[in-house]
OpenMM code with the backbone's topology and positions (N, CA, C; nanometers):
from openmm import Vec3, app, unit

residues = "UNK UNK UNK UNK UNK UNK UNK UNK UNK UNK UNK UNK UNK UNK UNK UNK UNK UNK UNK UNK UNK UNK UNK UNK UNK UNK UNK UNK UNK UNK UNK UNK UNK UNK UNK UNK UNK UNK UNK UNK UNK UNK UNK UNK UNK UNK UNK UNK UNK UNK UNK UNK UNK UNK UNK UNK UNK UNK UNK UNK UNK UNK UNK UNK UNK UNK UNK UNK UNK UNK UNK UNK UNK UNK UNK UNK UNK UNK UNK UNK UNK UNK UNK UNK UNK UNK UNK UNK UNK UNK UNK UNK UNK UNK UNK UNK UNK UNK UNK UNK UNK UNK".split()
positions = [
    Vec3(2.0650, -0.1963, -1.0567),
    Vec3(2.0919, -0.2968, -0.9573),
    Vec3(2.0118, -0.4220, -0.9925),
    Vec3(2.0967, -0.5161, -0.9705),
    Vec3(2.0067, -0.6719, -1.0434),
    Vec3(1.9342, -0.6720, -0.8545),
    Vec3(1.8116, -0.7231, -0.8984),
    Vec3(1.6966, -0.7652, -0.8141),
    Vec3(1.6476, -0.9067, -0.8667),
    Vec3(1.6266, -0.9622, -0.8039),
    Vec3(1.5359, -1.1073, -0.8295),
    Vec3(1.4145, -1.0752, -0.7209),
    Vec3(1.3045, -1.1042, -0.8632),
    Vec3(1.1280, -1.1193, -0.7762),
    Vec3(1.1084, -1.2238, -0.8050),
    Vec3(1.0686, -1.3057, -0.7244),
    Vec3(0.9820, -1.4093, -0.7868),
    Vec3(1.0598, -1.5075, -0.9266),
    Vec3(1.1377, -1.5108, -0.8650),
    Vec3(1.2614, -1.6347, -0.9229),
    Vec3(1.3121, -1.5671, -1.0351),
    Vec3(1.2464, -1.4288, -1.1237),
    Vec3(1.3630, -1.3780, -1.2060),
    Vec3(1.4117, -1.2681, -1.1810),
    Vec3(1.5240, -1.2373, -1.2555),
    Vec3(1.6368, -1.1181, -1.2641),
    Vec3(1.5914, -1.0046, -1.3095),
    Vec3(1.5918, -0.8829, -1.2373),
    Vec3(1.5352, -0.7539, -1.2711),
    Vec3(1.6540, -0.6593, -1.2675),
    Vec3(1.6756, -0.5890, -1.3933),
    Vec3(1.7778, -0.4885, -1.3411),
    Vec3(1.6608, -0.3550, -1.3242),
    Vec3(1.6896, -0.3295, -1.2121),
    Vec3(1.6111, -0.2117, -1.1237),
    Vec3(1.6910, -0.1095, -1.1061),
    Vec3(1.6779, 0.0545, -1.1253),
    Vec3(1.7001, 0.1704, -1.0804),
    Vec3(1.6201, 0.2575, -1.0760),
    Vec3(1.6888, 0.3306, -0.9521),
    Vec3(1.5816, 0.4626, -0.8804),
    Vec3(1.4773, 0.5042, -0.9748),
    Vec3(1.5493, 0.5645, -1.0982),
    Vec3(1.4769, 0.6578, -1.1714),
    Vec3(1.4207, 0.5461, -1.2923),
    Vec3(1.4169, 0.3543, -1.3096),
    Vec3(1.3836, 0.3692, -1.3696),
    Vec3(1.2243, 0.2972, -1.3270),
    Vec3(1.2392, 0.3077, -1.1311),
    Vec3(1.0977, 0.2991, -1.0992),
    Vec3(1.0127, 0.4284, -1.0671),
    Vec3(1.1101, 0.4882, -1.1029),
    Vec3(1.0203, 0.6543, -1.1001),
    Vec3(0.9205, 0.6628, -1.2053),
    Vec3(0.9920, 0.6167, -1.3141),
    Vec3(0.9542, 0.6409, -1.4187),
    Vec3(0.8477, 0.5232, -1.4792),
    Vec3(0.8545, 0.4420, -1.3755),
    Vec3(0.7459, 0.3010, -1.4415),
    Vec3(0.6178, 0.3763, -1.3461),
    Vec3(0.6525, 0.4184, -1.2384),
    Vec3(0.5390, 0.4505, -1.1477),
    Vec3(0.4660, 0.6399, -1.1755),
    Vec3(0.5742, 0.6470, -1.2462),
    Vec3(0.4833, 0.7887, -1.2885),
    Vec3(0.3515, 0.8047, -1.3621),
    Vec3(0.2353, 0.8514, -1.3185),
    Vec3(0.1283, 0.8422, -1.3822),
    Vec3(-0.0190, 0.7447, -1.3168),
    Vec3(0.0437, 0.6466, -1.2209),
    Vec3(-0.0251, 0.5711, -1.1823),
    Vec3(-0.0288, 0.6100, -1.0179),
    Vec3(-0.2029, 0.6242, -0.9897),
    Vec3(-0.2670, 0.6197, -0.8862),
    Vec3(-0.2766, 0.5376, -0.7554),
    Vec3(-0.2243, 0.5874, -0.6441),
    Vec3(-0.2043, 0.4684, -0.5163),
    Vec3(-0.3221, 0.3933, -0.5234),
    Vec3(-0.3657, 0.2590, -0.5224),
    Vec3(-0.4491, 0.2295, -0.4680),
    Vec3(-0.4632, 0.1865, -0.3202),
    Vec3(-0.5752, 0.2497, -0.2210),
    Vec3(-0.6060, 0.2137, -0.0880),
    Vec3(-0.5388, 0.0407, -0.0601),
    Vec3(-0.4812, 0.0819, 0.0444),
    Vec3(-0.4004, -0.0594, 0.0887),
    Vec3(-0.4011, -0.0605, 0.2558),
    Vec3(-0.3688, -0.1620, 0.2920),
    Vec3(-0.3290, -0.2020, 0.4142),
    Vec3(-0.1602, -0.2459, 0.4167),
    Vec3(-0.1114, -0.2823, 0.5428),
    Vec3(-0.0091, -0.3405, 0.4864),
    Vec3(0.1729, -0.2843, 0.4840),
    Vec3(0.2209, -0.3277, 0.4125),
    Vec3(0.3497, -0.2838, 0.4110),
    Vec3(0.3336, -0.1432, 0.2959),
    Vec3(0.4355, -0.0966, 0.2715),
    Vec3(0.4120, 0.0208, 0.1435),
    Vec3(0.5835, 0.1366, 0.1247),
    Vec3(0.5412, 0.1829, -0.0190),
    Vec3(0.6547, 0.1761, -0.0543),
    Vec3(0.6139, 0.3818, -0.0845),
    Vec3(0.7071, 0.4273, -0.0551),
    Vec3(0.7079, 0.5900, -0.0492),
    Vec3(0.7790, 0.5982, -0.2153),
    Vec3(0.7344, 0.6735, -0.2995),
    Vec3(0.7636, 0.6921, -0.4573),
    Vec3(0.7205, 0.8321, -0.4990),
    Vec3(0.8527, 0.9472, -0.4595),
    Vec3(0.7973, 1.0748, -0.5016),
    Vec3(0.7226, 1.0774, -0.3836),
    Vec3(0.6408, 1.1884, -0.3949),
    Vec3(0.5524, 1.1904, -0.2684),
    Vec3(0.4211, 1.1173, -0.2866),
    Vec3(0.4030, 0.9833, -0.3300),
    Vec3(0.2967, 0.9067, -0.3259),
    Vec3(0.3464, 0.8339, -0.2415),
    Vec3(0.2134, 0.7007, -0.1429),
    Vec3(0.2254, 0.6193, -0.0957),
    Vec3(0.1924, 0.4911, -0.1526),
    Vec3(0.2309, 0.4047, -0.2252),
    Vec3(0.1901, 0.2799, -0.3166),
    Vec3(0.2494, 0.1630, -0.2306),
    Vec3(0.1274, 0.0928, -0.2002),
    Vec3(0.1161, -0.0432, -0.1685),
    Vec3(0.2036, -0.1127, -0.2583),
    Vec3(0.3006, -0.2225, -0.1580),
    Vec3(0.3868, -0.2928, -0.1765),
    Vec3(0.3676, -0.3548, -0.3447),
    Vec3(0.2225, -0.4311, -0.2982),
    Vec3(0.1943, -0.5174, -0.4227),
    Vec3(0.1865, -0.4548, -0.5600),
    Vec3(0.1311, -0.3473, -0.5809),
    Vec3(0.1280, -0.2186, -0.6440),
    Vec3(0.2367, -0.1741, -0.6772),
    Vec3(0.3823, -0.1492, -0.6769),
    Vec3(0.4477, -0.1394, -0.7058),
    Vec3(0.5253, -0.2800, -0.7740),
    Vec3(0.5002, -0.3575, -0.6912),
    Vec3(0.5764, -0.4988, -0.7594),
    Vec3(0.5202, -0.5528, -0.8918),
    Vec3(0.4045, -0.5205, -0.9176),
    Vec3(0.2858, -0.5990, -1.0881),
    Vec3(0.3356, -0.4901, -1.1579),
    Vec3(0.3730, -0.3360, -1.1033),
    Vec3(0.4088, -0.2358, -1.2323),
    Vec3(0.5431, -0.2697, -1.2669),
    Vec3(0.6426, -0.2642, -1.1726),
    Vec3(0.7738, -0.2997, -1.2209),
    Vec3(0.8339, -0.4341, -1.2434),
    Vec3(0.7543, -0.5668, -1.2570),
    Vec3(0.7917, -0.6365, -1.2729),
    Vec3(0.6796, -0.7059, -1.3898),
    Vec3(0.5666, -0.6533, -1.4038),
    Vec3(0.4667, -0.6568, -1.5210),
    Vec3(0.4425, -0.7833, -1.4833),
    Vec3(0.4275, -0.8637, -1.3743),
    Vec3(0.3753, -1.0138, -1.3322),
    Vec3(0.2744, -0.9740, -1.2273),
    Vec3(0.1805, -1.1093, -1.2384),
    Vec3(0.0374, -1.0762, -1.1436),
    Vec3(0.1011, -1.0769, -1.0175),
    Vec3(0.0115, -1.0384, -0.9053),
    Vec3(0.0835, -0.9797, -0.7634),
    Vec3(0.0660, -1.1468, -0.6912),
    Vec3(-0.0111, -1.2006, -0.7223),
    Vec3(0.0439, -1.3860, -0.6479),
    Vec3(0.1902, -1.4700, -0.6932),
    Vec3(0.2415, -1.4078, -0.7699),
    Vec3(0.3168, -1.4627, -0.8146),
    Vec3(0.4858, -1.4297, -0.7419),
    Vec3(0.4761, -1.2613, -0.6435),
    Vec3(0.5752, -1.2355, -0.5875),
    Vec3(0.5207, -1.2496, -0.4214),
    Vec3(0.6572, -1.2286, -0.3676),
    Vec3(0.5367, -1.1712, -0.1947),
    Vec3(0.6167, -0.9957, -0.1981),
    Vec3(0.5596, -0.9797, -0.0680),
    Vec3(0.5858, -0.8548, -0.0399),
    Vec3(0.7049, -0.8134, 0.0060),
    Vec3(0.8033, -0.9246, 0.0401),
    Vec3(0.8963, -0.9213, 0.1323),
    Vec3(1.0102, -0.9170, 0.0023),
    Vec3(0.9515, -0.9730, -0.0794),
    Vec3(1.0645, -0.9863, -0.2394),
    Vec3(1.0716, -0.7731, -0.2442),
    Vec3(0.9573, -0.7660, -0.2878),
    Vec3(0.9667, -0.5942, -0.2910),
    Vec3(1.0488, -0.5504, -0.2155),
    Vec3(0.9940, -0.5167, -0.0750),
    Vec3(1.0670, -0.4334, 0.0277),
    Vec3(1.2117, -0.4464, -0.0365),
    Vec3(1.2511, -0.5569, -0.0064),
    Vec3(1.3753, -0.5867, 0.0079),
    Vec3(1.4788, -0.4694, -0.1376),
    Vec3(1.3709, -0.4946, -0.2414),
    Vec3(1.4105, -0.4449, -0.3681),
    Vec3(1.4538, -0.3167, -0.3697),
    Vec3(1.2776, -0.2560, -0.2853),
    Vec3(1.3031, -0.0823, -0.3036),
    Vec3(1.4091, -0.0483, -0.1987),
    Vec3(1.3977, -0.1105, -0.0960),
    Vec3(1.5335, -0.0521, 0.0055),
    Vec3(1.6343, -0.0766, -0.0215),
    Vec3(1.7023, -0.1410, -0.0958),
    Vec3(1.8143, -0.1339, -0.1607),
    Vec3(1.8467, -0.0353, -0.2564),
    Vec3(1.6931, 0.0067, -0.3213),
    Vec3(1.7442, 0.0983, -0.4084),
    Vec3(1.7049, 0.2601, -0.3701),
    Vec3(1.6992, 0.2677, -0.2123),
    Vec3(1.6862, 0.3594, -0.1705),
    Vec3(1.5448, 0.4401, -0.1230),
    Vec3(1.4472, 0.3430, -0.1567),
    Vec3(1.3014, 0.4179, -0.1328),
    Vec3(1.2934, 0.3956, 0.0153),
    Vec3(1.1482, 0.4260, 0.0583),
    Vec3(1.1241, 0.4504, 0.2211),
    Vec3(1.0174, 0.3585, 0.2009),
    Vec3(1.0785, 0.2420, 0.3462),
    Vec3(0.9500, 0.1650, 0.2784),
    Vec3(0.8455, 0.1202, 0.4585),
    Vec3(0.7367, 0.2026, 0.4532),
    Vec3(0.6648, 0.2195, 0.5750),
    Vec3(0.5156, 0.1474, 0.6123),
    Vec3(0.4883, 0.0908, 0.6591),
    Vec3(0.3516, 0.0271, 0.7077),
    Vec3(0.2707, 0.1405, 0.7134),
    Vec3(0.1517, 0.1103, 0.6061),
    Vec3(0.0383, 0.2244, 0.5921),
    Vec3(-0.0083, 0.2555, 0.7851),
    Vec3(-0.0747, 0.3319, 0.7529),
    Vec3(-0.1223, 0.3607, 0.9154),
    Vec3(-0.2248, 0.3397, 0.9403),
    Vec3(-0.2778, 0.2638, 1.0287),
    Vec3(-0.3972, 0.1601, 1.0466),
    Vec3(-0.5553, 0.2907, 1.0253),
    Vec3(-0.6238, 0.2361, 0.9669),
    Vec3(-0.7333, 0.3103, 0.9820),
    Vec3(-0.8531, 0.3391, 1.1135),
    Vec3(-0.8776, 0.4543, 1.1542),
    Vec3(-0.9576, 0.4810, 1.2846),
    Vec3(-1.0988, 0.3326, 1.2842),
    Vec3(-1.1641, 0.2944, 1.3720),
    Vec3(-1.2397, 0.2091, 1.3641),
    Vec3(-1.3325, 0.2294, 1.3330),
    Vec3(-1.4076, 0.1999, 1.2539),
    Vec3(-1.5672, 0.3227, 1.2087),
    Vec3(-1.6530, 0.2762, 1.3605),
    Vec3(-1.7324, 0.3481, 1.3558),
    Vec3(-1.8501, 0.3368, 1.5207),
    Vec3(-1.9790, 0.2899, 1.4010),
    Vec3(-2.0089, 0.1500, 1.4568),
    Vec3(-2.1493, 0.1878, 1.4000),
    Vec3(-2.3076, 0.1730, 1.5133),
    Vec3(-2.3491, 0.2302, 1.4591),
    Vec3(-2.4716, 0.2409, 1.5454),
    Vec3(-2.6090, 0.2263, 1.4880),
    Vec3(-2.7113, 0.1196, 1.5817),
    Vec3(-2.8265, 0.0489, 1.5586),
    Vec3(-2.8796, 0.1271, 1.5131),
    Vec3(-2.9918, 0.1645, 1.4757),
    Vec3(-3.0907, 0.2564, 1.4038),
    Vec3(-3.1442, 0.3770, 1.5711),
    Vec3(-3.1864, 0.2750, 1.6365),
    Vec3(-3.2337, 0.3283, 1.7752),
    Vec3(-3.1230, 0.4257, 1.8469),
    Vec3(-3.0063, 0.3833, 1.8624),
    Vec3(-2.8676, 0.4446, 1.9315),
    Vec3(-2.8438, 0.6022, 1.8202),
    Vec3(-2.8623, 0.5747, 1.6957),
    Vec3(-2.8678, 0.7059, 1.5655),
    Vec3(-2.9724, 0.7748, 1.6197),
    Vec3(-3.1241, 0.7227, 1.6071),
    Vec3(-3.2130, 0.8606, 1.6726),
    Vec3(-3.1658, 0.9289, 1.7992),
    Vec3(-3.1520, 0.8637, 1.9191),
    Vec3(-3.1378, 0.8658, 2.0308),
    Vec3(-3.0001, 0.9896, 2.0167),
    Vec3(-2.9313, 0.9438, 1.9515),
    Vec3(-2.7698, 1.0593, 1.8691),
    Vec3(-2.8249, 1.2244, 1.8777),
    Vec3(-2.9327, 1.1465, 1.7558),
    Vec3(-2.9798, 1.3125, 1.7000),
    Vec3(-3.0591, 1.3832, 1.7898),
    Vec3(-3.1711, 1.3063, 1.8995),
    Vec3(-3.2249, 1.3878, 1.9832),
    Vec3(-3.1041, 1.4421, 2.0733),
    Vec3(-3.0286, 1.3900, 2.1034),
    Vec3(-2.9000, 1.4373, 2.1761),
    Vec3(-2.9520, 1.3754, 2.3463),
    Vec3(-2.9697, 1.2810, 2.3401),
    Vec3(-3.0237, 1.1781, 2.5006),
    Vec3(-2.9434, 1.0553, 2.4335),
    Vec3(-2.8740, 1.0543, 2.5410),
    Vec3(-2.7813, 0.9046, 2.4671),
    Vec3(-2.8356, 0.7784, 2.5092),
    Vec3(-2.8190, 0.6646, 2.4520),
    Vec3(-2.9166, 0.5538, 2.5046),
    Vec3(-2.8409, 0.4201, 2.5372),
    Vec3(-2.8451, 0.3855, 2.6420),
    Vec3(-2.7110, 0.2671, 2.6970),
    Vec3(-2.8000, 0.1468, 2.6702),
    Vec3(-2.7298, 0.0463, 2.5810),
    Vec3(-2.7870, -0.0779, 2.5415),
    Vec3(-2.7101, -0.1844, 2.6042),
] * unit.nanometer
topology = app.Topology()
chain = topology.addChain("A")
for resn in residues:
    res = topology.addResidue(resn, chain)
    for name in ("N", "CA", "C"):
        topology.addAtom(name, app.Element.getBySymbol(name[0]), res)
């Protein structure tokens, strides 16, 4: 299937982004994201492998558009829990197990 990223012509198929993305590791993302096999790969991450151009040079919306046409699942990572952090004082106060309202 012809695709255009980033002003050029890509002929793109299923198996032959299976096969560009085989071997390579999700990196942690936020964001939009693209389901490949049972990995989860960030939008941008998929677009610099199959199109071998730096990731400023496309947006994300060029992708989506790409892989859903050619049939992938393309899902917003799932927001991460909020870390808790706590003062040094609120941590002891933790471990004695007496909680301490600041």
């Amino acid at each position: 299937m012809r695709c255009v990223i980033a002003r050029f012509p890509f002929e793109l198929t299923k198996v032959s982004v299976l096969e560009s993305m085989k071997g390579i590791k999700p990196e942690p993302g936020t964001g939009e994201s693209v389901i490949i096999g049972r990995r989860q790969y960030p939008v941008k991450q998929v677009g610099q492998v199959i199109t071998r151009q730096d990731r400023r040079d496309f947006s994300a919306g060029e992708v989506l558009r790409a892989m859903t046409q050619l049939g992938f699942t393309c899902r917003t990572f799932p927001e991460a829990a909020p870390v808790l952090t706590l003062s040094p004082q609120q941590r002891a106060s933790a471990m004695l197990g007496t909680p301490m309202f600041v």
